[in-house]
N, C-alpha and C positions, 0 to 999 in steps of 0.2 A: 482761852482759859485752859491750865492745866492742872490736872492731877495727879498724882502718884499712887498705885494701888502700894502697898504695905505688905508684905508676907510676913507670917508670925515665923519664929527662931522653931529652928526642927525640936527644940526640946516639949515647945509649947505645945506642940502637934502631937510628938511621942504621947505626951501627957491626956491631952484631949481624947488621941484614940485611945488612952489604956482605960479609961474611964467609961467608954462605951462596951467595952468586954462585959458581957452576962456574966454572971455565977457560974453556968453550964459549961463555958469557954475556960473558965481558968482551972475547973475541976480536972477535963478534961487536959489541959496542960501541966499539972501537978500532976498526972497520970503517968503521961508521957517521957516527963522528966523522972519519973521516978520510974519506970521501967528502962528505959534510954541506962540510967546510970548504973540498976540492976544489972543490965547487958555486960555495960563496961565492967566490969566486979567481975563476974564469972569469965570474962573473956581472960582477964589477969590472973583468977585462980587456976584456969584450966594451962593456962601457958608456965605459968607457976611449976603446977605439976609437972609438964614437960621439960623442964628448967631452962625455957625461952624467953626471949622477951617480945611484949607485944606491940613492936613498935607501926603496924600495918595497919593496925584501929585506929591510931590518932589520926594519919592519915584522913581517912572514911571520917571521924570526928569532924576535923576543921575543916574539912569538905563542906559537909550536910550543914557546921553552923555557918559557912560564910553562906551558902547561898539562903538559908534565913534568912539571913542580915538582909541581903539584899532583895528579897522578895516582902521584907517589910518597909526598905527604904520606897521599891516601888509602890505599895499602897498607899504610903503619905503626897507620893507623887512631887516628887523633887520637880522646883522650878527653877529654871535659871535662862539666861539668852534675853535680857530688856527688849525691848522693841516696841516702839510708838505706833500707836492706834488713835483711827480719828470717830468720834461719835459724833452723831448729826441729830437734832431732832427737830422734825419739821410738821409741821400745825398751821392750824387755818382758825379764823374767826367767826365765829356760829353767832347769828340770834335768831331763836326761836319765839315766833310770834302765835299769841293765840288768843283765837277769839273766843272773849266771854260774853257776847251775844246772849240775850233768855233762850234763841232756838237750841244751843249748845248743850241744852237741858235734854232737850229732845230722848227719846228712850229707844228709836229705831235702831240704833247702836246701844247695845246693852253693856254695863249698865246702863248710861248717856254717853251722847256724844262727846261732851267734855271728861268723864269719868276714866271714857277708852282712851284719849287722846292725853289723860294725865300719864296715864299707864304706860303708854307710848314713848311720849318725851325721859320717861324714867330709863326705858331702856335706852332711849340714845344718845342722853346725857354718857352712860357708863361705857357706849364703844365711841365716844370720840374725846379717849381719856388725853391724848395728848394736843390737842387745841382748847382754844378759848371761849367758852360759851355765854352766852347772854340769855337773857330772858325777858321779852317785851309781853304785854297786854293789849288787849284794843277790843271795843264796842263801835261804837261812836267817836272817841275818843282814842288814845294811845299815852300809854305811861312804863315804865323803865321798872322791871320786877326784879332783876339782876344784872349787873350791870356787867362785862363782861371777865370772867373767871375760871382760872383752871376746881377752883373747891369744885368737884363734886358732891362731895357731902351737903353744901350751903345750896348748891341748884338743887337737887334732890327734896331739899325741906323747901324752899322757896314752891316747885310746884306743885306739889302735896297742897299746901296751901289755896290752891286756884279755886274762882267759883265765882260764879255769876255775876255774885250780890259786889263783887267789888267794884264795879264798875256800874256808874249810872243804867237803868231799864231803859238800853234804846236798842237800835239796830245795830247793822254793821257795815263801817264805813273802812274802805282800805286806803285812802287817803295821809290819815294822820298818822298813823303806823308804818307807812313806806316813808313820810316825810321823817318821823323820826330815827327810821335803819338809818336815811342819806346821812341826816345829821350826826350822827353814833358814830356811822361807819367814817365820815369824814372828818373828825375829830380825833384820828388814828394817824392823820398824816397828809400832807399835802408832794409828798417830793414823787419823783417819781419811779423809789421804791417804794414805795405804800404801795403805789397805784397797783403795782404787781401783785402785791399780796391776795391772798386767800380771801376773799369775803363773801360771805355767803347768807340768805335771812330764808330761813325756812317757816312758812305760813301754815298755819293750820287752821281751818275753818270749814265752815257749811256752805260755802258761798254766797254773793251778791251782788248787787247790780255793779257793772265797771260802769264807771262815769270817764269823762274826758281828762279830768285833774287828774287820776289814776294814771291812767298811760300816758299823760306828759310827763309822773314822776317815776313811770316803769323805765323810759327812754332815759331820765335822767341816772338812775340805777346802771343800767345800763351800760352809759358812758362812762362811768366810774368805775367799770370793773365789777359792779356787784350782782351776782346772781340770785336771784330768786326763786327757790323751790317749793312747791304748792303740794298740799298734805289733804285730799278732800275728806271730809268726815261727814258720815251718813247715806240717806240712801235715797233712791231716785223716788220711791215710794211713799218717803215722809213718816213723819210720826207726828205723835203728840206731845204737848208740852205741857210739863205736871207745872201745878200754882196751888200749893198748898196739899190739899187733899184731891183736888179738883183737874182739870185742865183749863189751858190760856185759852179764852174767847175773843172774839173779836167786836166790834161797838153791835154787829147785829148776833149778837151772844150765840152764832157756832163756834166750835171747836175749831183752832187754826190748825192747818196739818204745814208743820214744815219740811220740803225736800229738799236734797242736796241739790247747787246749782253747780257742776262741772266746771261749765264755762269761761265763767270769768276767770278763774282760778288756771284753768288751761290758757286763755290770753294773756295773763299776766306770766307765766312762768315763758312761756314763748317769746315774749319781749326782752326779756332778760337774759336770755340764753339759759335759763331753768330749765327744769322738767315738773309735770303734774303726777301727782301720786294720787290713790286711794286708798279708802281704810271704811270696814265695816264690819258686822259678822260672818259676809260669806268671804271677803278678798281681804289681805291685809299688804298693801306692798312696800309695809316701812323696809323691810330689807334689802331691797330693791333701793329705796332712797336713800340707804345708808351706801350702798355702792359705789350710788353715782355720786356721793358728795368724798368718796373716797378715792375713785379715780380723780380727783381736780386734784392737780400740783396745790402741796400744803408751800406754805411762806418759809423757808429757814430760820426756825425759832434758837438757835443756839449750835456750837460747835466747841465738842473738847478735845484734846489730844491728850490718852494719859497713855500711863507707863503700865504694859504689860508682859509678863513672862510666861512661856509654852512651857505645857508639863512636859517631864524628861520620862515617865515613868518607864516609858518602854526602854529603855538602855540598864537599867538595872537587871529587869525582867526579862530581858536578854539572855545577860549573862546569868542569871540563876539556870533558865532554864536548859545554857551549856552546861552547867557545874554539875545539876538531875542529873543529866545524860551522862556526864560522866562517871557520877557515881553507883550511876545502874550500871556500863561497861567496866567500871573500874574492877577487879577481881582480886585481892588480897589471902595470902596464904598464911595465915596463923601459926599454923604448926607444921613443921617442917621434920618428915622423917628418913 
């Protein structure tokens, strides 16, 4: 694909910059010019008198106005010299998975575990502006919240949106959520540029038990090129889970404390060539995961070649700055006795 960048006609330019002059600046110039020409006046009366002519001033005149000229040509910054340039932009395919589990309620991460972890995905929606992001859910289940998109703005409102209640009152199973990434991520392409590409599913949860269906479909991940990055949220010590006014009981009515499980979450990201993160109120190492999803070679999502021109300014601003010079060495005798 190609471009042409456009330059606007020097007059456009003159005109734009005369419009950005203050009041101060032109006062100042009506000053100038009105002394400059007072100058000229008496230099002609006084040669007058002598009954000379002053032909040594114009000199000094069209001196002082050429290099003007050309120290204003230099501010507009004259371009000219074409020459082709290639832009690249290269992007990866994100889905962010997250668990809306009731533990995610949890308060040992303040506000909740899912409240920090909205707050999270906001920021890292906004630095991985040039790839493609998604947005999964999963309990028990797994369902499609965004589907994959450069809008920021639309991911942004999508998980603001996030919470509990959207998702049936169960547990959390990582199961239907990985079988979903395979399928997502394999509906992108079968050739064996796909297979290259960027893909990548970042999990956020509390953790949970790994079963064996889990890591039959981590190895299948795997084999596909897809990496899995694991987001732990919460703390080893647990909290409680608000239900109403109250906290969630269990059938012999104590209080459930739920704690962060590492583990599984570190096996699963190890399967996949991933890495495990954490996140809580004393450690937070989304920065850290934004890194390493930034070291991964993105996919080449486009190439242009357009047309651009080097500014020249320096060659005007050159030569003014001989013309100065010369005008300060230059020495003119007016009257002659």
């Amino acid at each position: 694909m190609q471009q042409s960048i456009k330059y606007k006609p020097l007059f456009y330019l003159i005109m734009t910059w005369y419009q950005t002059i203050t009041l101060l600046e032109i006062l100042f110039g009506v000053l100038f010019v009105g002394l400059y020409i007072g100058y000229l006046w008496r230099v002609k009366r006084v040669s007058a008198f002598f009954r000379q002519r002053p032909h040594g001033i114009w000199v000094k005149f069209i001196l002082r106005h050429l290099y003007l000229l050309l120290i204003i040509i230099a501010i507009l910054g004259p371009s000219f010299g074409a020459m082709k340039k290639e832009i690249k932009t290269i992007g990866k395919d994100i889905y962010i998975a997250v668990d809306l589990s009731a533990s995610m309620n949890a308060t040992d991460v303040q506000p909740s575990r899912l409240e920090k972890s909205k707050q999270e995905i906001e920021g890292l929606i906004s630095r991985f502006n040039s790839d493609r992001i998604g947005l999964l859910v999963f309990g028990d289940e797994a369902y499609i919240q965004s589907p994959l998109t450069y809008d920021e703005d639309a991911l942004q409102l999508f998980t603001r949106t996030l919470h509990t209640q959207l998702l049936p009152a169960t547990g959390t199973n990582y199961e239907p959520v990985l079988q979903l990434a395979l399928d997502k991520f394999g509906q992108l392409g079968n050739s064996p540029a796909a297979e290259q590409k960027a893909r990548i599913l970042v999990l956020i949860s509390d953790g949970e038990d790994f079963g064996d269906n889990v890591e039959q479909l981590a190895e299948q991940l795997r084999d596909e090129n897809i990496r899995v990055f694991t987001l732990g949220v919460g703390t080893t010590e647990g909290g409680r889970i608000p239900e109403g006014k109250k906290f969630k009981r269990d059938d012999d009515g104590n209080t459930i404390l739920t704690k962060l499980q590492p583990d599984p979450l570190e096996k699963l990201a190890d399967l996949t060539n991933g890495r495990y993160f954490e996140m809580n109120d004393r450690i937070s190492e989304v920065s850290q995961l934004v890194s390493a999803i930034n070291n991964i070679e993105g996919e080449l999502r486009e190439s242009k070649t357009i047309d651009v021109t080097a500014n020249k300014y320096i060659y005007p601003l050159a030569i003014a700055l001989v013309l100065i010079l010369l005008d300060a060495l230059l020495t003119i005798k007016l009257i002659r006795i």
